[in-house]
GUTILUM-925239 format. One record per residue (C-alpha): residue in one letter; x, y, z. Coordinates in Angstrom, 1 decimal. Example, Ala and Ser with C-alpha at 12.3 -4.5 7.8 and 13.67 -1.06 7.14 Angstrom:
// residues 2
+---+--------+--------+--------+
: r :     c1 :     c2 :     c3 :
+---+--------+--------+--------+
: A :   12.3 :   -4.5 :    7.8 :
: S :   13.7 :   -1.1 :    7.1 :
+---+--------+--------+--------+
***
This chain:
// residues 454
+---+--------+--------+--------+
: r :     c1 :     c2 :     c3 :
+---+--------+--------+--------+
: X :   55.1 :   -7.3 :  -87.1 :
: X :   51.7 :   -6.6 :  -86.8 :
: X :   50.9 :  -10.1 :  -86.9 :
: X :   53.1 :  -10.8 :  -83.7 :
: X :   51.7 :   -7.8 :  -81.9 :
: X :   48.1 :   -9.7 :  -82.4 :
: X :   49.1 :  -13.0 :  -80.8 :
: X :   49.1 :  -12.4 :  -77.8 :
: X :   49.6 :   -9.0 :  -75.8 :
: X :   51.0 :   -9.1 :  -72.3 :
: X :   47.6 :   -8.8 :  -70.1 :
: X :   47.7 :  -12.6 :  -70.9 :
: X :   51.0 :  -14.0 :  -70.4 :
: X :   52.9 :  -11.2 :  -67.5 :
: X :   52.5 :  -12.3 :  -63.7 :
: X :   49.5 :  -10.5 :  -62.2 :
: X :   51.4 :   -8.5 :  -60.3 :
: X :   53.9 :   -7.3 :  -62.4 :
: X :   50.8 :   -6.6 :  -65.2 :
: X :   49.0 :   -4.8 :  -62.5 :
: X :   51.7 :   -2.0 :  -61.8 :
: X :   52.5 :   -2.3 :  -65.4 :
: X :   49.5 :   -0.7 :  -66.2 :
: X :   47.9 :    0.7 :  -63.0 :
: X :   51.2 :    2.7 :  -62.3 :
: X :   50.9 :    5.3 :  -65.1 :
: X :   47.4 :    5.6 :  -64.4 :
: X :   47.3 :    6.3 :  -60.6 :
: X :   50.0 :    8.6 :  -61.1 :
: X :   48.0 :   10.6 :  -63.9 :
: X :   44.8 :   10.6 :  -61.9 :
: X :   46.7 :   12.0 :  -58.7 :
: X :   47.6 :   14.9 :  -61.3 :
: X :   44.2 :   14.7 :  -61.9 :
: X :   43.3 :   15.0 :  -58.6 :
: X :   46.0 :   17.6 :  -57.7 :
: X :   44.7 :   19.8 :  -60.7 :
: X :   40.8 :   19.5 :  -59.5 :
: X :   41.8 :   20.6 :  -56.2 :
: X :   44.1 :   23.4 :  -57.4 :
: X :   41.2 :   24.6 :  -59.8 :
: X :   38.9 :   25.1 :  -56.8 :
: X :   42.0 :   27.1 :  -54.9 :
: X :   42.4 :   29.8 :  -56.6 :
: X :   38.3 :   30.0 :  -57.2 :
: X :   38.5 :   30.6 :  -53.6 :
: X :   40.3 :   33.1 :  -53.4 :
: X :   37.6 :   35.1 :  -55.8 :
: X :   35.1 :   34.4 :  -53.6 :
: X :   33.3 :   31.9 :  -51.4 :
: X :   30.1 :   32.8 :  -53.3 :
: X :   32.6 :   31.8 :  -56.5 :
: X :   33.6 :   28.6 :  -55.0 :
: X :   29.6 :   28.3 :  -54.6 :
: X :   29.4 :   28.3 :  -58.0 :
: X :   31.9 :   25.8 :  -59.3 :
: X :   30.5 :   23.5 :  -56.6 :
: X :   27.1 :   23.9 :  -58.1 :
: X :   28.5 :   23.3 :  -61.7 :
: X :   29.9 :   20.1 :  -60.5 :
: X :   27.2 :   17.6 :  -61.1 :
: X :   26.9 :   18.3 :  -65.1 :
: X :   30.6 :   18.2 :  -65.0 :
: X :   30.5 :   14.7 :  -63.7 :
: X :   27.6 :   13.9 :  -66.0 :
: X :   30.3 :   14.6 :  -68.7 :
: X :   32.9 :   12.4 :  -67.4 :
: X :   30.4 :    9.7 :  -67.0 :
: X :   29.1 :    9.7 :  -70.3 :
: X :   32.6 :    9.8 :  -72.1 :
: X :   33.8 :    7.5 :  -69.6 :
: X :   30.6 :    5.0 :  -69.6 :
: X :   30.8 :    5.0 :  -73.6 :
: X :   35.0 :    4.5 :  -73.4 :
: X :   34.5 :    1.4 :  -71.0 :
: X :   31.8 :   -0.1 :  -72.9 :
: X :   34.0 :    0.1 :  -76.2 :
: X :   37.2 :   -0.7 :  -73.9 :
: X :   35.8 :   -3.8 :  -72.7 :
: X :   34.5 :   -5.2 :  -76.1 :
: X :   37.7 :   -4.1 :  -77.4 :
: X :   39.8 :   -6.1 :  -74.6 :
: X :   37.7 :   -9.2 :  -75.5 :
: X :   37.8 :   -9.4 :  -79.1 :
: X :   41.8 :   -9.0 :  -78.4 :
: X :   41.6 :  -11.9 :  -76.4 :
: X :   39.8 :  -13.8 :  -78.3 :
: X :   41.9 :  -12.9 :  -81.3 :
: X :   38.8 :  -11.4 :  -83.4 :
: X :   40.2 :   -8.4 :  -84.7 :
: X :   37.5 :   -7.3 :  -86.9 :
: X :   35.4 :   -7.3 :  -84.0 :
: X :   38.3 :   -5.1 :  -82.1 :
: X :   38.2 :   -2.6 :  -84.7 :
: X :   34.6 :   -2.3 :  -85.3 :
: X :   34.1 :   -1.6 :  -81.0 :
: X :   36.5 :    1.4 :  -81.0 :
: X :   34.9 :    2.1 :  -84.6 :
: X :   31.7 :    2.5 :  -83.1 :
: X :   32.6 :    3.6 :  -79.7 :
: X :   33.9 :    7.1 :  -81.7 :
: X :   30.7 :    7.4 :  -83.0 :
: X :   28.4 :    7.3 :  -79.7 :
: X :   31.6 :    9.5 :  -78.0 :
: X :   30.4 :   12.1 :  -80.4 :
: X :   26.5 :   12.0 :  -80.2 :
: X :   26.9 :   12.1 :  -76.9 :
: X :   29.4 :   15.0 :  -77.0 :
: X :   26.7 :   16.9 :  -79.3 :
: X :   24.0 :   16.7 :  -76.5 :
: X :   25.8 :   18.6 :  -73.8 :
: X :   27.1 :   20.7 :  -76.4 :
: X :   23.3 :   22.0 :  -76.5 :
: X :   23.0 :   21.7 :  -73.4 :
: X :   25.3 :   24.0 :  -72.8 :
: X :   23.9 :   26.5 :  -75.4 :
: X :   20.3 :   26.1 :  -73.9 :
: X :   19.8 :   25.2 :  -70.5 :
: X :   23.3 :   27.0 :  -68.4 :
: X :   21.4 :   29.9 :  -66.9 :
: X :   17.9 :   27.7 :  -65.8 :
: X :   20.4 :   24.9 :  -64.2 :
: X :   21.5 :   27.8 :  -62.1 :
: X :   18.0 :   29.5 :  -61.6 :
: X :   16.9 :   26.7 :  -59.9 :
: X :   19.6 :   26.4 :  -57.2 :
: X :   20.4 :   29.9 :  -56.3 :
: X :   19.0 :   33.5 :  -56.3 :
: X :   22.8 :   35.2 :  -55.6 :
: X :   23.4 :   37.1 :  -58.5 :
: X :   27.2 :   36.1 :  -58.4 :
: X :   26.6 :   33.0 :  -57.7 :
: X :   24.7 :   32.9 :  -60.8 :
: X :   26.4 :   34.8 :  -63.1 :
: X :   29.5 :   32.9 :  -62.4 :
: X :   28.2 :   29.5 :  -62.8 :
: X :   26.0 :   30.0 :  -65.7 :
: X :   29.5 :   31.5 :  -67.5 :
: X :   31.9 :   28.5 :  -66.2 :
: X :   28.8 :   25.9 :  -67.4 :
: X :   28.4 :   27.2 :  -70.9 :
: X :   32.4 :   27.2 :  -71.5 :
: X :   32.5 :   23.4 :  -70.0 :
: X :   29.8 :   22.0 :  -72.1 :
: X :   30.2 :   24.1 :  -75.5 :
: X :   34.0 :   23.0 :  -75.8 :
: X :   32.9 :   19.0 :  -74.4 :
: X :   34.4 :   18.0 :  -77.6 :
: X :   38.0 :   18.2 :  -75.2 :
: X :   36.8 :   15.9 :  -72.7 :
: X :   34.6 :   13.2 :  -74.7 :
: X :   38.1 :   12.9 :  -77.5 :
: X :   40.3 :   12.2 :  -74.2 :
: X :   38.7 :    9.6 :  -72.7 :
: X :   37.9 :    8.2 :  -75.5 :
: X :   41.3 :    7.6 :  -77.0 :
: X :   42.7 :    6.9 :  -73.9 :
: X :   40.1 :    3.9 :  -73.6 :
: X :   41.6 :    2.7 :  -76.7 :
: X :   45.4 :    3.0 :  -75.5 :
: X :   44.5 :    1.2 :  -72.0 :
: X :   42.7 :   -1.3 :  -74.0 :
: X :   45.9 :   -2.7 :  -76.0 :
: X :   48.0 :   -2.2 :  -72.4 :
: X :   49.6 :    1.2 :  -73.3 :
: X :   48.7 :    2.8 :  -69.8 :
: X :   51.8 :    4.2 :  -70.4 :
: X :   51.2 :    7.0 :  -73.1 :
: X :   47.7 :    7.8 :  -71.0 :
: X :   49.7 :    8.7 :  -68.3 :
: X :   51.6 :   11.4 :  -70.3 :
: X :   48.3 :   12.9 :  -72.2 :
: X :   46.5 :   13.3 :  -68.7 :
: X :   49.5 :   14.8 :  -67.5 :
: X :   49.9 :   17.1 :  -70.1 :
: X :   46.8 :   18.1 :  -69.6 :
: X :   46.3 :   18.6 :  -65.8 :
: X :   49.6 :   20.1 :  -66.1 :
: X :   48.8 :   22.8 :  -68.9 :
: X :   45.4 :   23.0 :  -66.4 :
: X :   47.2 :   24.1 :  -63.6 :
: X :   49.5 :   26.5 :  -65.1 :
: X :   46.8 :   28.5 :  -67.4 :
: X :   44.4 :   28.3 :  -64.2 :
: X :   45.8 :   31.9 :  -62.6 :
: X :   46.5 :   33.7 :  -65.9 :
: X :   42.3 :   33.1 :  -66.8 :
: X :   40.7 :   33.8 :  -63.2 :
: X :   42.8 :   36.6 :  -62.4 :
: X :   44.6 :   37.8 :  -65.6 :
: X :   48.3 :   38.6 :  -66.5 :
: X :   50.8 :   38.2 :  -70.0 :
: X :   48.1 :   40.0 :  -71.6 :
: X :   45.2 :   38.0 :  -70.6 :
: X :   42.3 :   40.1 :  -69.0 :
: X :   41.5 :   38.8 :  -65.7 :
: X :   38.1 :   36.5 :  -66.0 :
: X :   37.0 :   35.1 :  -62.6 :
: X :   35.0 :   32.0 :  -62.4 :
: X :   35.0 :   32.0 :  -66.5 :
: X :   38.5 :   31.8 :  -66.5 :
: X :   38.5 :   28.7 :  -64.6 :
: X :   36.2 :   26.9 :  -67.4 :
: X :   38.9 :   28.2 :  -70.1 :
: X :   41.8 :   26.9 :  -68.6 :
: X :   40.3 :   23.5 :  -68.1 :
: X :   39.1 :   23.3 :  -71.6 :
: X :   42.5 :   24.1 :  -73.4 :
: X :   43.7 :   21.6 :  -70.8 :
: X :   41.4 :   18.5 :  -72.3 :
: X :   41.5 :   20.2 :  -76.0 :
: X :   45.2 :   19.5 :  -75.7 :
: X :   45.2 :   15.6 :  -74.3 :
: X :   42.7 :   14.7 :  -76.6 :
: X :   44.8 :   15.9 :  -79.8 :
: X :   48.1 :   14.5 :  -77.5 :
: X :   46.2 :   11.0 :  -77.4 :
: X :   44.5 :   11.3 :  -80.8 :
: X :   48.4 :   11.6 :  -81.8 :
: X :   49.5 :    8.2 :  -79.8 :
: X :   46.7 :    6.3 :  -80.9 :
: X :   47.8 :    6.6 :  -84.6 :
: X :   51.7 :    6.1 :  -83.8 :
: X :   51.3 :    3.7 :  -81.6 :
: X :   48.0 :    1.9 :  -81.3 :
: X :   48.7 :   -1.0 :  -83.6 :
: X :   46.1 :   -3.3 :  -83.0 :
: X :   43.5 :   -1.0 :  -83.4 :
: X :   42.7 :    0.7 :  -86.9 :
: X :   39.6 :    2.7 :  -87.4 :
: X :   37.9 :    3.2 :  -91.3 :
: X :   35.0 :    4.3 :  -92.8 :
: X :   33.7 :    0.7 :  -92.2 :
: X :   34.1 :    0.6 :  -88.5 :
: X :   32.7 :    3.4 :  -88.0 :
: X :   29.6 :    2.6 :  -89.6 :
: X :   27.3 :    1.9 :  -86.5 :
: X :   26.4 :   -1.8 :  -86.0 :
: X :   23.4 :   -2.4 :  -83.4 :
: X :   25.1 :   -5.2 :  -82.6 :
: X :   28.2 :   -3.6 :  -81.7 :
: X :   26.4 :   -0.7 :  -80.1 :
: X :   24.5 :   -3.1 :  -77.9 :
: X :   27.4 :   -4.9 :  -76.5 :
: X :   28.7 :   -1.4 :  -76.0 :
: X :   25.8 :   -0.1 :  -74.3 :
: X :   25.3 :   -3.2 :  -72.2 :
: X :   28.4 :   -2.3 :  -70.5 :
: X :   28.5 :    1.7 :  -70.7 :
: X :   24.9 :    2.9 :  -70.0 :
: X :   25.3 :    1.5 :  -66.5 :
: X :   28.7 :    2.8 :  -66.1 :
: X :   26.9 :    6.1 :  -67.0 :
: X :   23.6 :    5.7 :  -65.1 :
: X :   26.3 :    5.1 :  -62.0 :
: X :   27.9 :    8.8 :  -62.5 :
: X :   24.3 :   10.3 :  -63.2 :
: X :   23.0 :    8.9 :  -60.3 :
: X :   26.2 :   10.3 :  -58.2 :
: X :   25.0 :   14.0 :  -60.5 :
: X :   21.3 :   13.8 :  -58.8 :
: X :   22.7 :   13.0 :  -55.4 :
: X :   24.8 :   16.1 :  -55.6 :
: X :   22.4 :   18.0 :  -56.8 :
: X :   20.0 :   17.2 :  -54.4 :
: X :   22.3 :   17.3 :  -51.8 :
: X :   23.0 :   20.8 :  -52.9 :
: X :   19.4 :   21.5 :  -52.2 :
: X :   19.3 :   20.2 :  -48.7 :
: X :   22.7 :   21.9 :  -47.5 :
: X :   21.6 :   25.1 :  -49.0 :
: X :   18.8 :   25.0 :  -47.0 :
: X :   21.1 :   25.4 :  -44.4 :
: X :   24.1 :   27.8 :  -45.5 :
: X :   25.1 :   28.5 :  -49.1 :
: X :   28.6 :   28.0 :  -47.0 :
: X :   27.8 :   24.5 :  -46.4 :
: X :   27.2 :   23.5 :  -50.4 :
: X :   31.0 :   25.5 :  -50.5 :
: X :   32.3 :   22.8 :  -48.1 :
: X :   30.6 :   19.8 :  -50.0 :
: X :   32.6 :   20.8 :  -53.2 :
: X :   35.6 :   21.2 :  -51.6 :
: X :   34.9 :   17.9 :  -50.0 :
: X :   34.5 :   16.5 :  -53.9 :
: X :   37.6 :   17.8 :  -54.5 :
: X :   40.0 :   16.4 :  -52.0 :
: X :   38.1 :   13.1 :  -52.1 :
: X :   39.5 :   12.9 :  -55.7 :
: X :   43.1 :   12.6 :  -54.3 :
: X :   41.9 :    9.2 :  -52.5 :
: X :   39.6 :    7.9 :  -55.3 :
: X :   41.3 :    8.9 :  -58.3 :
: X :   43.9 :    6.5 :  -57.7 :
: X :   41.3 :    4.0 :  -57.2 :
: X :   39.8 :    4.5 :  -59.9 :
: X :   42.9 :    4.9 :  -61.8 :
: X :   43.4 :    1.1 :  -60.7 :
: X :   40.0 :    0.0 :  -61.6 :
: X :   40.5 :    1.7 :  -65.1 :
: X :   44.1 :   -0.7 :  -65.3 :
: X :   42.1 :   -3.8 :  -63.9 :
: X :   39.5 :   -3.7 :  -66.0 :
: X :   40.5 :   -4.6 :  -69.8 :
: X :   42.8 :   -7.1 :  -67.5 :
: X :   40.1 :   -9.4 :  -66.2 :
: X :   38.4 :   -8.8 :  -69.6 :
: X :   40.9 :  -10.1 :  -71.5 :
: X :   41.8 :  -12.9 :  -69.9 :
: X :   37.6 :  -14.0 :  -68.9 :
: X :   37.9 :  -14.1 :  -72.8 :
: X :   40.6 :  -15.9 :  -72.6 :
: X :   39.1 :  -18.4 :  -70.1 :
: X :   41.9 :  -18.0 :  -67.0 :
: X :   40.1 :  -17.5 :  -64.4 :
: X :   43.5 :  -17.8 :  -62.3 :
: X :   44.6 :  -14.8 :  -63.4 :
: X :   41.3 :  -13.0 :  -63.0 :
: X :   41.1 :  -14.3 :  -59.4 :
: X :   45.0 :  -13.2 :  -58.4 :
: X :   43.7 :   -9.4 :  -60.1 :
: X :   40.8 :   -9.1 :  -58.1 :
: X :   42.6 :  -10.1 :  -54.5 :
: X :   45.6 :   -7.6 :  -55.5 :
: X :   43.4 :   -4.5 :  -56.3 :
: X :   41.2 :   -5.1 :  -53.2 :
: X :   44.3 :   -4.6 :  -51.4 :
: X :   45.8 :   -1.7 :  -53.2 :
: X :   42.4 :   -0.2 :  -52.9 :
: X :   41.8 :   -0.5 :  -49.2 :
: X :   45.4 :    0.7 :  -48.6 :
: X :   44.5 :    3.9 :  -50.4 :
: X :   40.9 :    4.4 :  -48.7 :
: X :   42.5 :    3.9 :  -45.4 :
: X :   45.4 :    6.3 :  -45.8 :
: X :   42.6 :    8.5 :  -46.9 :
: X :   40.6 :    8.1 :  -43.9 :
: X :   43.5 :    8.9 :  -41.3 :
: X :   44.2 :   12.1 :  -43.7 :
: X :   40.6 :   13.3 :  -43.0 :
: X :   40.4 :   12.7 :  -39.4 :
: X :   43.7 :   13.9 :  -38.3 :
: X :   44.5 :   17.1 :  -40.1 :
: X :   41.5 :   18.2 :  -41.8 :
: X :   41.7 :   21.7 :  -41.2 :
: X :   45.3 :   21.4 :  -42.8 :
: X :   43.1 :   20.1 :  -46.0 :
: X :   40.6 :   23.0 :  -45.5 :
: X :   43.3 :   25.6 :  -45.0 :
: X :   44.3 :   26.0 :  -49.0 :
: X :   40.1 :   26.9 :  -49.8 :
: X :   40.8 :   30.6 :  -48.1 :
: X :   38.3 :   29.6 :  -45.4 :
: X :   36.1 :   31.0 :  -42.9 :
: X :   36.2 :   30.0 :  -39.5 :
: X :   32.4 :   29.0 :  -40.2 :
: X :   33.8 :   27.3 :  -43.4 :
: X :   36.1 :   25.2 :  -41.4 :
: X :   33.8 :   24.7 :  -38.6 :
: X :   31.5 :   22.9 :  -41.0 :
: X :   34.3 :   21.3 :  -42.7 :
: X :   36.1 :   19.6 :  -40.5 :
: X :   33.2 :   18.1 :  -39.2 :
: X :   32.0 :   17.2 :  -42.7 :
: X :   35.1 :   15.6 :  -43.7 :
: X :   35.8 :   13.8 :  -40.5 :
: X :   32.2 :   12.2 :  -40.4 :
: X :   32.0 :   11.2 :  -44.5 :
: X :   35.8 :    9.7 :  -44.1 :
: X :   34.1 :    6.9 :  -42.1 :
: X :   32.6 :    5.1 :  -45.5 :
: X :   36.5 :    5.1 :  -46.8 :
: X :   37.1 :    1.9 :  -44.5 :
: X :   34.6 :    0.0 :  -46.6 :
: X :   34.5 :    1.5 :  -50.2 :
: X :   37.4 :    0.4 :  -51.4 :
: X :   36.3 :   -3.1 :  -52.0 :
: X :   33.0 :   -1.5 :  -52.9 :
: X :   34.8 :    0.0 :  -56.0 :
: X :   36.8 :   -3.0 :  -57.0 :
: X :   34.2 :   -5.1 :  -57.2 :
: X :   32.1 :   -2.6 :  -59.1 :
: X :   34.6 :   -2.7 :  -62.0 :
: X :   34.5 :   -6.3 :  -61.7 :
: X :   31.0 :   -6.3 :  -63.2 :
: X :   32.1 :   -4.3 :  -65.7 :
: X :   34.9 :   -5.8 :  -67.0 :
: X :   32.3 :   -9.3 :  -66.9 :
: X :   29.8 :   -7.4 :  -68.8 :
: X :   27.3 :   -7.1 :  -65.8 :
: X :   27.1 :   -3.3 :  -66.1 :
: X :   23.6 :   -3.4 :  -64.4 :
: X :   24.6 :   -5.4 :  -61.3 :
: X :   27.3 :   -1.8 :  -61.0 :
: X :   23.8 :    0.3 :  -61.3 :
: X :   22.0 :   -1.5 :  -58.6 :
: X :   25.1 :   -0.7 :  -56.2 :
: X :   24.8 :    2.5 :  -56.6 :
: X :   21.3 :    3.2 :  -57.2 :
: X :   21.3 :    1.5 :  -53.4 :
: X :   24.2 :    3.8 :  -52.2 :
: X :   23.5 :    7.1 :  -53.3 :
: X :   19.5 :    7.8 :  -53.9 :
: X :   17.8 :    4.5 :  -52.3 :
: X :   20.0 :    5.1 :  -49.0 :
: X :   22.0 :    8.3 :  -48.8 :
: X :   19.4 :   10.8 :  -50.3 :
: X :   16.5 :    9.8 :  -48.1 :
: X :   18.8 :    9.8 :  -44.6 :
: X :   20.4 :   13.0 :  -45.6 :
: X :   16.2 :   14.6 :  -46.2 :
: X :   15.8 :   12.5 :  -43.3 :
: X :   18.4 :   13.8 :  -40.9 :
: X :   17.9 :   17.5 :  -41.9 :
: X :   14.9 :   17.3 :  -40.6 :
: X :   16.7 :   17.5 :  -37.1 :
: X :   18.0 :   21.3 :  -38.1 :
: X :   21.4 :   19.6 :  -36.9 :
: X :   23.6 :   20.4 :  -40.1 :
: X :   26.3 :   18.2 :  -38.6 :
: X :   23.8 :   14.8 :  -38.7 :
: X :   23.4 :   15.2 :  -42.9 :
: X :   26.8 :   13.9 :  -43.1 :
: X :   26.4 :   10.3 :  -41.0 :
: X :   24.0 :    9.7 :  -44.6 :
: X :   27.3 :    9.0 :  -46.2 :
: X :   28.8 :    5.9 :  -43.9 :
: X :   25.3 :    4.8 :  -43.3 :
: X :   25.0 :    4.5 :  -46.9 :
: X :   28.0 :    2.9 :  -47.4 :
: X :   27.7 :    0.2 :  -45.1 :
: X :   24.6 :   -0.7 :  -47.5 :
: X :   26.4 :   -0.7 :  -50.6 :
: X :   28.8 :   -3.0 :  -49.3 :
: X :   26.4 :   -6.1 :  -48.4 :
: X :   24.8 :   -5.6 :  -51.7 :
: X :   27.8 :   -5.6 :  -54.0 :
: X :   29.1 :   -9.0 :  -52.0 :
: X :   25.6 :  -10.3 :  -52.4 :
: X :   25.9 :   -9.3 :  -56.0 :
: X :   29.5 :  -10.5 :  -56.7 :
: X :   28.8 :  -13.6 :  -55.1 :
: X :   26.4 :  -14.2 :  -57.4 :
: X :   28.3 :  -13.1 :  -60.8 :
: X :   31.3 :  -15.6 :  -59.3 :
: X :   29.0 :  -18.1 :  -59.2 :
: X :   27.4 :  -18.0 :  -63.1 :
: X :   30.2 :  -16.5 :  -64.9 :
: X :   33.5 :  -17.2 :  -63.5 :
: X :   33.5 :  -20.5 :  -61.3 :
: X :   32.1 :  -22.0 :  -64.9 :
: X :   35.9 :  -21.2 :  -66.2 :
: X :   37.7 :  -23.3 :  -63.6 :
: X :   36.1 :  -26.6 :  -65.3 :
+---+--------+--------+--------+
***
């Protein structure tokens, strides 16, 4: 049996586009619960306060720095892990998710102190507003002290996508949006016993949320995850191993810490403005999710595809998978776009605003939408370089984007005491990226995959 399973899975034999829905299905259904529970989250935050809202806003760029950790390290295992299954070296398979665990959890460990240590000074140097504060320093600490939720999920997830069982990722993210959602008003405002905990309450429910899909996928991955076994042998680190990893996941991470000191420093230079206007920027983050998550959910199903089969030398197939999710992804940036610039007060409306919240808003959301008519082949071809194992050429595009382009025109444009200008930083910025990454892929086509067609 297990011998069969090995042969060959189905991300090198299905049609393209049948494999692509295979797996990208689950996945953009389970980040739109993602997205849905991230913009829920921030809802009833709102409705403690703006100044609460504030808060969680402010949090937001560790948060991400947590994602893009467990998510660099689970894409740098992932992708090893797809190529040594196409390849057929199974030693090698085992030994990547082996030694993926291991990084998962070092790195886990770090924002565990983190959390522990630095909470309140990460706050002290944004805000003065006691609540604002108070709040954030509380809803920090609970995110980063309990990591161990989020850094188990992704990882094992990784390891599920890797072997094609998108599937059973689509139920553990589920789960735990789902749970998210539902424990979300018992913590912030209390009820069935449990006292009422504001902006704390928030962090809680999130954390039982990824506690309980990392244990849900922890669960799958021994049931049903086959061709990947994990031992006191692969877990032994292997420099080797953890290079290969690395090569792929430190610029995977270096992306999403870049995108933390944009927002962070954008932050800074909308606070100078209005605390209000940092408010709008995180609700921004949060209904952006519902048109990138998908996207992303896409990129995480293309990926071990054009992995696998680069080791598998067809460079048909990797060609027909890159064409199809550039136009999956544009369709979703541009559905996005007419969202924002035709009913975004309608967006606003669930964040309990202001009129000076929406004022700002609407403004904000119709201006930043503009980038969405190019980014979605920005994205694609991002995880392209990923899946090839040209993490660094994925840096570069967003090194470019978001602090070599963005940060300076956003400084730049508040300069002009014209709050609405900040925002043009965001198209002009994309229209950037997007000559660089074709410049860039272009370039990758030309060394690593025009080679296969001979």
């Amino acid at each position: 049996m297990e011998t069969e399973l090995r042969r060959e899975n189905k991300m090198g034999t299905l049609p393209i586009g049948r494999l692509l829905v295979n797996m990208a299905l689950p996945m953009v259904i389970s980040m739109l619960v993602q997205a849905l529970y991230n913009v829920v989250d921030s809802v009833y935050v709102s409705r403690v306060s703006e100044n609460a809202l504030t808060a969680v806003s402010m949090a937001f760029p560790i948060q991400n720095l947590m994602i893009g950790f467990s998510t660099g390290v689970g894409v740098g295992m992932s992708s090893l892990l797809s190529k040594s299954l196409g390849s057929h070296e199974f030693d090698r398979a085992n030994k990547a998710a082996g030694n993926g665990l291991v990084l998962s959890a070092i790195c886990c460990g770090l924002f565990m102190l983190f959390g522990l240590t630095c909470s309140g000074l990460f706050f002290d140097i944004q805000t003065d507003i006691p609540e604002i504060r108070e709040g954030g320093t509380a809803y920090l600490q609970i995110c980063t002290i309990c990591s161990f939720g989020i850094f188990g999920e992704i990882l094992f997830e990784r390891m599920l996508q890797a072997t094609g069982r998108t599937m059973l990722t689509m139920v553990t993210q589920g789960v735990g949006a789902i749970l998210n959602i539902v424990l979300d008003p018992l913590f912030i405002f209390g009820g069935l016993g449990i006292p009422a905990m504001g902006v704390a309450g928030a962090a809680v429910a999130t954390v039982v949320g990824q506690v309980a899909a990392f244990v849900l996928a922890l669960v799958f991955h021994v049931l049903k995850n086959h061709e990947v076994s994990l031992s006191r042998e692969t877990v032994m680190l292997q420099w080797r191993t953890v290079k290969i990893i690395l090569a792929v996941g430190v610029p995977s991470i270096l992306m999403v810490a870049i995108g933390s000191v944009m927002t962070f420093t954008m932050n800074r230079i909308l606070g100078g403005f209005t605390p209000t206007a940092v408010a709008v920027f995180g609700s921004y983050f949060k209904l952006q999710s519902f048109v990138f998550m998908p996207v992303f959910g896409l990129n995480n199903a293309m990926i071990p595809i054009v992995a696998y089969n680069y080791g598998a030398r067809k460079p048909e197939r990797i060609r027909k998978t890159v064409i199809l999710s550039c136009a999956v992804a544009i369709t979703f940036m541009l559905a996005g776009f007419l969202a924002f610039q035709f009913i975004p007060e309608t967006l606003l409306a669930m964040f309990e605003p202001t009129q000076h919240f929406l004022d700002i808003g609407c403004r904000a959301l119709q201006t930043i939408s503009y980038s969405y008519l190019v980014a979605g082949i920005c994205v694609v071809l991002t995880a392209v370089f990923q899946a090839l194992g040209n993490g660094i050429y994925a840096t570069i595009v967003s090194l470019a984007r978001q602090l070599v382009v963005l940060v300076p025109v956003a400084y730049l444009l508040s300069l002009t005491d014209r709050l609405e200008l900040v925002w043009l930083a965001f198209p002009i910025a994309e229209a950037f990226s997007l000559a660089v990454t074709l410049g860039l892929f272009v370039r990758i086509y030309r060394r690593k995959l025009k080679p296969l067609q001979r």
